[in-house]
C-alpha positions as CSV (number, residue, x, y, z in Angstrom):
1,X,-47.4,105.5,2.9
2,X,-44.2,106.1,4.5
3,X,-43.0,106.9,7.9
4,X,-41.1,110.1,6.6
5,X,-42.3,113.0,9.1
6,X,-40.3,115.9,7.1
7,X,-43.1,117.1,5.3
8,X,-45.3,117.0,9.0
9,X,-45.3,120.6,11.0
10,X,-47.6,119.7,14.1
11,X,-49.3,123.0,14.4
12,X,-50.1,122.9,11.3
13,X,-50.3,119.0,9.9
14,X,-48.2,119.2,6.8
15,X,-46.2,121.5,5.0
16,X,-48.8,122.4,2.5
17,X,-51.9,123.6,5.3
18,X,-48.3,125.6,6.6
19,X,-48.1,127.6,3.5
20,X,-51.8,127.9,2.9
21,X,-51.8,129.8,6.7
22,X,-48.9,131.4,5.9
23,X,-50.1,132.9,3.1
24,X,-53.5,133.9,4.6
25,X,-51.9,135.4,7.0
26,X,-50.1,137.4,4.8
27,X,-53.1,138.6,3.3
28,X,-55.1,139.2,6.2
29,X,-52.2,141.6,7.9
30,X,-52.0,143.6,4.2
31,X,-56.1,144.1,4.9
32,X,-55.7,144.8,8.4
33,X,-52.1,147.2,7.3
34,X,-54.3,148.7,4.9
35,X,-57.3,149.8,7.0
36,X,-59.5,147.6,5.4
37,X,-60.3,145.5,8.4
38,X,-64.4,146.2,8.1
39,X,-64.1,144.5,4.3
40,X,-62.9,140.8,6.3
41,X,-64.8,137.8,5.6
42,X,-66.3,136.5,8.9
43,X,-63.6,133.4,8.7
44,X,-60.9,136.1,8.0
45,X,-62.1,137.8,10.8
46,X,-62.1,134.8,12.9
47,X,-58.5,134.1,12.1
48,X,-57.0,137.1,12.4
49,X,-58.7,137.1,16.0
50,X,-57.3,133.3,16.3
51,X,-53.8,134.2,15.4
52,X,-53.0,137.8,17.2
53,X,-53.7,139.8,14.5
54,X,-55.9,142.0,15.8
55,X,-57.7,142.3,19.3
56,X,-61.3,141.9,19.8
């Protein structure tokens, strides 16, 4: 292990959970964009809620 922080965003944890969020995100906002809110998964759902997405 090395002290090297670069690949460390602290929201996140590491650059690799970063992307994976970003690109759930992504596809979350086409669902929601697309009107196909009701056809979330219940985590989905959760996220979206979690990250401003949508309102509850």
């Amino acid at each position: 292990m090395t002290d090297d922080k670069t690949d460390r965003i602290p929201e996140h944890g590491s650059t690799a959970q970063f992307e994976e969020d970003e690109a759930r995100r992504e596809r979350v906002e086409q669902m929601i964009n697309d009107n196909q809110e009701a056809e979330l998964s219940q985590d989905d759902y959760q996220f979206a809620l979690q990250h401003g997405l949508i309102e509850g």
